[in-house]
MARBA-3410 file (N, C-alpha, C, O; in Angstrom, 1 decimal):
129
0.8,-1.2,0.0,0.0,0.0,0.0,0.9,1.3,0.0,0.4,2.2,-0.7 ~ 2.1,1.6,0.6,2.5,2.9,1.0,3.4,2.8,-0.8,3.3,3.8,-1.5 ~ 4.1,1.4,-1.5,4.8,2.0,-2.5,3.5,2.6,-3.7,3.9,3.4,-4.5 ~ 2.1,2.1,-3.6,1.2,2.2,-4.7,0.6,3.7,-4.2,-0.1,4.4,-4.9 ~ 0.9,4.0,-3.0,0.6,5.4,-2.6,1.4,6.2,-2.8,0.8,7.3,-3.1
2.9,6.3,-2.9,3.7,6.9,-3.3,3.8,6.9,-4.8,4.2,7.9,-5.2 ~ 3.4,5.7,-5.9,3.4,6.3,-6.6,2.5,6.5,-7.1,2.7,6.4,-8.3 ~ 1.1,6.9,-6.7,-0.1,7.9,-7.4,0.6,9.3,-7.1,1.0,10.0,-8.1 ~ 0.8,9.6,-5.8,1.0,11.0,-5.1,2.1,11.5,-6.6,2.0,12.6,-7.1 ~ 3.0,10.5,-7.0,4.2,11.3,-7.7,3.7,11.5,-8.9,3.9,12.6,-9.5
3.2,10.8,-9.3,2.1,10.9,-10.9,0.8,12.2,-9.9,-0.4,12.2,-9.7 ~ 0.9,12.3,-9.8,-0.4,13.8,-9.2,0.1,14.7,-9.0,-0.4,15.8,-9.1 ~ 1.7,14.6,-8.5,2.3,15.7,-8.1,3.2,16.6,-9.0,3.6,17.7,-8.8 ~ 3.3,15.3,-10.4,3.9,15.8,-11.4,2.8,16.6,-12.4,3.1,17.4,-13.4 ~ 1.4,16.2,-11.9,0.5,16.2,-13.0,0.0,18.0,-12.2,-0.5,18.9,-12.8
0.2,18.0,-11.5,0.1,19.4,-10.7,1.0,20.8,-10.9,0.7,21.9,-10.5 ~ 2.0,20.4,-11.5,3.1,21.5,-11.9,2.5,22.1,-12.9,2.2,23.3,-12.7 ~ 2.2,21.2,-14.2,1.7,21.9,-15.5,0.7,20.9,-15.9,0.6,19.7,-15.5 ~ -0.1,21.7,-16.8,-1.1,21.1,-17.3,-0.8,20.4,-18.8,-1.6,19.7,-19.4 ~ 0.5,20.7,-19.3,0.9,20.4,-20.7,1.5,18.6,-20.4,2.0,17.9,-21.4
1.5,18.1,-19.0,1.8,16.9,-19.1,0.8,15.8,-18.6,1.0,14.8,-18.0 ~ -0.7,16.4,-18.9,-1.8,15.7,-18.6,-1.6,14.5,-18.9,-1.3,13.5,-18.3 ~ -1.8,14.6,-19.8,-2.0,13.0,-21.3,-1.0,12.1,-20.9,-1.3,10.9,-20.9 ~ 0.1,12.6,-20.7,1.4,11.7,-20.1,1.1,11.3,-18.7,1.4,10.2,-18.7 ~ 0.6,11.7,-17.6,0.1,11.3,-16.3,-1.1,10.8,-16.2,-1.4,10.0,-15.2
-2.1,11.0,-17.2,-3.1,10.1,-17.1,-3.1,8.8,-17.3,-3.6,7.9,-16.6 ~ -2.1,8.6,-18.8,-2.1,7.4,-19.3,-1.1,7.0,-18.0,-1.8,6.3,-17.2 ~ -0.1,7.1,-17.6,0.7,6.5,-16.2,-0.6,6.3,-15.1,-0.8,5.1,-15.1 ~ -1.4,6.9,-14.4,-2.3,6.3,-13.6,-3.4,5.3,-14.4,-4.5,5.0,-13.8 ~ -3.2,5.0,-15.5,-3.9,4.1,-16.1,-3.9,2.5,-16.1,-4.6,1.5,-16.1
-2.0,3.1,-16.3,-0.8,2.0,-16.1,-0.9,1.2,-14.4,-1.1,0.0,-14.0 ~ -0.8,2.5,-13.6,-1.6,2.0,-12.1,-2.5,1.1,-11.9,-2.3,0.0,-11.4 ~ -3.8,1.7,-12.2,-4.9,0.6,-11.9,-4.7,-0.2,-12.8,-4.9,-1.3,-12.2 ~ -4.5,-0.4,-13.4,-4.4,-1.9,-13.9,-3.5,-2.9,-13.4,-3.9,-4.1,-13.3 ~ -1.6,-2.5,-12.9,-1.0,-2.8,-12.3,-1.2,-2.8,-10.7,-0.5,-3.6,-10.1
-1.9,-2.2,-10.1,-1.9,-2.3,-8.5,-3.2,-2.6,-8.2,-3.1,-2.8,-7.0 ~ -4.7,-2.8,-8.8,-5.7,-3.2,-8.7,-6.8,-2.1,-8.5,-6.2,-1.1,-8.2 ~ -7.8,-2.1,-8.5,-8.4,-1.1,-7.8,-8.6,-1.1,-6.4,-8.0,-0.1,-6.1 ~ -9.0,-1.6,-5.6,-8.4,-1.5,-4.0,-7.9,-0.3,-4.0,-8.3,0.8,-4.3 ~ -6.5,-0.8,-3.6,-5.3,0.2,-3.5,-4.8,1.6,-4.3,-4.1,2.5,-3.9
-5.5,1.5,-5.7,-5.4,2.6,-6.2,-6.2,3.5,-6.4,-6.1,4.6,-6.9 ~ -7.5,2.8,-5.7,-8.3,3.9,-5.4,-8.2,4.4,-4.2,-8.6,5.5,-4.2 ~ -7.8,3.9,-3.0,-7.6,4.0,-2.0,-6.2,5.1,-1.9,-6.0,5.8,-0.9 ~ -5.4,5.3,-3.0,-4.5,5.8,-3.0,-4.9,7.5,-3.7,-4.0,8.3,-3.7 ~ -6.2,7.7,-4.4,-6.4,8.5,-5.2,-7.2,9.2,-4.6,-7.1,10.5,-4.6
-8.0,8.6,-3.9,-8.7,9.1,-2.8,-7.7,10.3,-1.7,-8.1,11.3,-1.1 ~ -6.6,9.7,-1.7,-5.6,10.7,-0.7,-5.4,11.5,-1.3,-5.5,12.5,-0.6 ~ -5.1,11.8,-2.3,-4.3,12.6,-3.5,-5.7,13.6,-3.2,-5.4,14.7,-2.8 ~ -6.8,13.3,-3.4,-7.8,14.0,-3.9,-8.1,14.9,-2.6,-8.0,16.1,-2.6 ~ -8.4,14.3,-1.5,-8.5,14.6,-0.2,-7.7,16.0,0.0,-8.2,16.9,0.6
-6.4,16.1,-0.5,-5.3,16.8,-0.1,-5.5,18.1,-0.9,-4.9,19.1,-0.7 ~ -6.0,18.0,-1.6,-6.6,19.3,-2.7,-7.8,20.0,-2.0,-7.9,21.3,-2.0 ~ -8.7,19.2,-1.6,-9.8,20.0,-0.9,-9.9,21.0,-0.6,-10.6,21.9,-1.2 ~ -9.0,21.3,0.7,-8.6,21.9,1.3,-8.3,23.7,0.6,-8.8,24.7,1.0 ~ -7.4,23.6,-0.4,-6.9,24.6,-1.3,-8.2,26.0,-2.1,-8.9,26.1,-3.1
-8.0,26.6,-1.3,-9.3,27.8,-1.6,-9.0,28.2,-3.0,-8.1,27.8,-3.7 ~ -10.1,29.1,-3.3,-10.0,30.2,-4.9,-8.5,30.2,-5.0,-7.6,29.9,-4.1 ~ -8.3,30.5,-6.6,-7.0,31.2,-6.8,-6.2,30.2,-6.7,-5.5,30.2,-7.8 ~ -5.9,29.4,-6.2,-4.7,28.3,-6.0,-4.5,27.7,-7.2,-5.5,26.9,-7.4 ~ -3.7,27.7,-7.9,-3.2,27.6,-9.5,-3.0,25.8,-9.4,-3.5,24.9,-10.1
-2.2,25.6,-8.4,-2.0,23.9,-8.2,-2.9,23.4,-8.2,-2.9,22.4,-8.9 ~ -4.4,23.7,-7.2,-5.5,22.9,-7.1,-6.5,23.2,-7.9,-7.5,22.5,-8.0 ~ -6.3,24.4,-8.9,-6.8,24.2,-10.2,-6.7,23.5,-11.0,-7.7,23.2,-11.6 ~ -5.3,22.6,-11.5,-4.7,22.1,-12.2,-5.1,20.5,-11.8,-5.3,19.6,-12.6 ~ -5.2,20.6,-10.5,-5.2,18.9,-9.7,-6.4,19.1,-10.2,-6.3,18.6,-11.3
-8.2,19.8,-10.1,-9.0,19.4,-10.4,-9.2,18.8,-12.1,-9.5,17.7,-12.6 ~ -8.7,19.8,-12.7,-8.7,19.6,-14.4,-8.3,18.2,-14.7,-8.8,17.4,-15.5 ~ -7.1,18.2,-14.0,-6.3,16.5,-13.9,-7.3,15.4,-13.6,-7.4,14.6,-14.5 ~ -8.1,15.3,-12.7,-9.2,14.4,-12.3,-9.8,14.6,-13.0,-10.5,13.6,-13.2 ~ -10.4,15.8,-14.0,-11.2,15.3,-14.9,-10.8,14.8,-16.5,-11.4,14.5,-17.5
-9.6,14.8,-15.9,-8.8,14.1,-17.7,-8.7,12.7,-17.0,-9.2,11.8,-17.6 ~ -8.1,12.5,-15.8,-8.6,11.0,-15.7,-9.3,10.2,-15.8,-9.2,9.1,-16.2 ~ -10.3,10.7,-15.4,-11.9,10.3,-15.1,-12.7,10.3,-16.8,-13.6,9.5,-17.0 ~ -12.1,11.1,-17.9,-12.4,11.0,-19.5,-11.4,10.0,-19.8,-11.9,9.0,-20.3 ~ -10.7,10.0,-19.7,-9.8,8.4,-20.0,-10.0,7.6,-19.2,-9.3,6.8,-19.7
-10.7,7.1,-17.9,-11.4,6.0,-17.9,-12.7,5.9,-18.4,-13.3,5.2,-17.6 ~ -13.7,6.4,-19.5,-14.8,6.7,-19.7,-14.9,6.0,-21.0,-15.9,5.6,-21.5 ~ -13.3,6.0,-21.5,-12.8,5.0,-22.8,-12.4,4.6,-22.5,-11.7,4.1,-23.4 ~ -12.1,4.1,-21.5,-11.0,2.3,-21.4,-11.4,1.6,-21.8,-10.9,0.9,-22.7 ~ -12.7,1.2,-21.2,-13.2,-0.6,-21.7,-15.1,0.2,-22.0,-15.8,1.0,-21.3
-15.6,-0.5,-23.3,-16.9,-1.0,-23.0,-18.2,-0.7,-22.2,-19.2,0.0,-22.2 ~ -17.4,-1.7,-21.3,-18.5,-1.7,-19.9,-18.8,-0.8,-19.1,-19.9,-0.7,-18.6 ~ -17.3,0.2,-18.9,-17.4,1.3,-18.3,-17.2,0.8,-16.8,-17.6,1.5,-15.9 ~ -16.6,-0.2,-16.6,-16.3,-0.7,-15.2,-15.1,0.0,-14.5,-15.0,0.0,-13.3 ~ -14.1,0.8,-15.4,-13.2,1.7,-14.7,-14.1,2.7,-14.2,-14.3,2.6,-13.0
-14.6,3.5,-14.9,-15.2,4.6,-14.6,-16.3,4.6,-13.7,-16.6,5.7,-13.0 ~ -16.9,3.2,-13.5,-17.9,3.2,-12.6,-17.2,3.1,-10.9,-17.5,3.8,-9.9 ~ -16.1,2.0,-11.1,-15.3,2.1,-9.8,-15.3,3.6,-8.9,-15.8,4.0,-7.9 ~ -14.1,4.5,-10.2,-13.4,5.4,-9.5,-14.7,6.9,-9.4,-14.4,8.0,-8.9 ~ -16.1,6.6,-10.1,-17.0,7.2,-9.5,-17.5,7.0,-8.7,-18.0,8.0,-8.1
-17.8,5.6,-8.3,-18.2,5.5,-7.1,-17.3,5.5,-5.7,-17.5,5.0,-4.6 ~ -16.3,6.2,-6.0,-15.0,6.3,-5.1,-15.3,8.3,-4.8,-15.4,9.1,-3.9 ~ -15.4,8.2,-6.0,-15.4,10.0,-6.3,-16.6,10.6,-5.6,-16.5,11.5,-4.8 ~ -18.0,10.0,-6.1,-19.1,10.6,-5.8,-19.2,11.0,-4.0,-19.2,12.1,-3.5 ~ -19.4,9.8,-3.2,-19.8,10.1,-1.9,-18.4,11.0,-1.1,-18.4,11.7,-0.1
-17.5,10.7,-2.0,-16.3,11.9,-1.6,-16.9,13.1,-1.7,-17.4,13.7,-0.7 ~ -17.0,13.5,-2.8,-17.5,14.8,-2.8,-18.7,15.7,-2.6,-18.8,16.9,-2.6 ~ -19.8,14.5,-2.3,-20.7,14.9,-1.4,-20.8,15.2,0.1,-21.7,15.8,0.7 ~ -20.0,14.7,0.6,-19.4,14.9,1.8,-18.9,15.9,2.0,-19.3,16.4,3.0 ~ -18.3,16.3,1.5,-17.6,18.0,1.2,-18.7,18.8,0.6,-18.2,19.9,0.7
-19.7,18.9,0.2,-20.8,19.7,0.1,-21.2,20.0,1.1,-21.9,21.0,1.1 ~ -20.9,19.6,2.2,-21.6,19.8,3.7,-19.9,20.3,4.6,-19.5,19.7,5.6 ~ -19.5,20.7,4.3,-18.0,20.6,4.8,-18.5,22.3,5.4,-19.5,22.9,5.0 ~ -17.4,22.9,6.6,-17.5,23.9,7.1,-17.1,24.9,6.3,-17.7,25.8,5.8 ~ -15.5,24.5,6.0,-15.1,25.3,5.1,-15.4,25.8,4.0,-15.2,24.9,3.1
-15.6,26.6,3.7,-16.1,27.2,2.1,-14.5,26.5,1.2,-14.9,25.5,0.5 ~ -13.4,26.7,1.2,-13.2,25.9,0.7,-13.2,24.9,0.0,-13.1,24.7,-1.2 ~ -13.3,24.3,0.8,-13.6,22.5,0.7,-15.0,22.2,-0.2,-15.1,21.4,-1.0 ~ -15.8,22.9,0.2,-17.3,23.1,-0.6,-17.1,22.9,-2.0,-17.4,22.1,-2.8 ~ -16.4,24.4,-1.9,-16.0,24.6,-4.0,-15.0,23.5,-4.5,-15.1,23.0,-5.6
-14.1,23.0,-3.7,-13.5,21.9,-4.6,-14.0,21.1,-5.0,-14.0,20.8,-6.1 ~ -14.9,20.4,-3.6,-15.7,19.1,-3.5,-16.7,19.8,-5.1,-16.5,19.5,-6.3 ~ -17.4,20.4,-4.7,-18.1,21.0,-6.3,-17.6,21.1,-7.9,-18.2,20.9,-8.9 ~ -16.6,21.5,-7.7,-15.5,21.2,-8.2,-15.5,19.7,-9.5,-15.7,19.7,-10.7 ~ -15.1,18.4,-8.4,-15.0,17.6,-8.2,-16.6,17.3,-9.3,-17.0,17.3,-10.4
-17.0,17.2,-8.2,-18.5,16.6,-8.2,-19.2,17.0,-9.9,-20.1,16.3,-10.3 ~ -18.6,18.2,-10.6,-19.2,18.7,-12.1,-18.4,18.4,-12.2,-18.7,18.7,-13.4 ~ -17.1,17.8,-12.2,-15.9,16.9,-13.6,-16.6,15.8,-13.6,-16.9,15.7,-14.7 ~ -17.1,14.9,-12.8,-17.8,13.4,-12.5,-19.1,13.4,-13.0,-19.6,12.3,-13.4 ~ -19.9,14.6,-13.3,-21.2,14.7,-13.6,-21.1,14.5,-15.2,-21.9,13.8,-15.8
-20.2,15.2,-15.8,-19.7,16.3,-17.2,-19.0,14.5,-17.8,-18.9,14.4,-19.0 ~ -18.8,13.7,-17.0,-18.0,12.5,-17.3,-19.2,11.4,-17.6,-19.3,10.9,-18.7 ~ -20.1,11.1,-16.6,-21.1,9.9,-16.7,-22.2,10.4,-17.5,-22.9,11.4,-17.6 ~ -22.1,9.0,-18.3,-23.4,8.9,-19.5,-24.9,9.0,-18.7,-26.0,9.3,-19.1 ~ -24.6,8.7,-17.6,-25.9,8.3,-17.2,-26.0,7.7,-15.7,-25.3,6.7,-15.5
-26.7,8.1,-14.9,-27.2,8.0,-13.5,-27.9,6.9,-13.0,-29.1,6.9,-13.3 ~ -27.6,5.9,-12.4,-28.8,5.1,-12.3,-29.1,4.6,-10.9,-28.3,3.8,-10.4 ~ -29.9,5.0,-10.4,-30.3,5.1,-9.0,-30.9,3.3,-8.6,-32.0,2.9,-8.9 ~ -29.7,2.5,-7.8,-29.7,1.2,-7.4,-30.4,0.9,-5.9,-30.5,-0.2,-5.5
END
């Protein structure tokens, strides 16, 4: 768990500098889940994600980290078919960022929102189980 946590954080933290190396860090966390399973690399994406929250207006990094999650979240949307990537790491994503809808911090609110319209802007379709 801590080497497949270390290396999302480094693929997120590279993908946070600039935005001109999206495509190159998406396809590498692509390379992830499929090599470390979902378990663990959602478990690991989830931290990555968590750690942006936090980051108010204006913050150029957690700008960049949102846009990033939504280039990943469109390249799992084409991986397979079925859409079983996309369904995992939304159902990873969703109750995250509803949770942060209710958050104290203003903040956290707008990322979680943030968040929540890359995931919306991503799924074909809603289906209440």
């Amino acid at each position: 768990m801590v080497a497949s946590t270390t290396t999302v954080q480094s693929v997120f933290q590279d993908a946070v500098r600039s935005t001109s190396t999206h495509r190159k860090n998406v396809a590498a966390l692509l390379k992830l889940l499929k090599r470390l399973g979902p378990s663990d690399f959602l478990a690991s994406l989830e931290d990555c994600v968590l750690r942006i929250l936090a980051f108010g207006k204006g913050v150029a990094e957690a700008d960049r980290a949102v846009t990033f999650v939504g280039a990943f979240l469109g390249a799992c949307r084409g991986l397979d078919d079925s859409g079983a990537a996309l369904a995992r790491v939304a159902s990873m994503l969703l109750p995250l960022s509803l949770r942060g809808l209710s958050a104290a911090l203003k903040a956290v609110r707008f990322r979680s929102c943030q968040i929540l319209a890359s995931l919306l802007n991503t799924v074909d379709e809603i289906t209440y189980v």
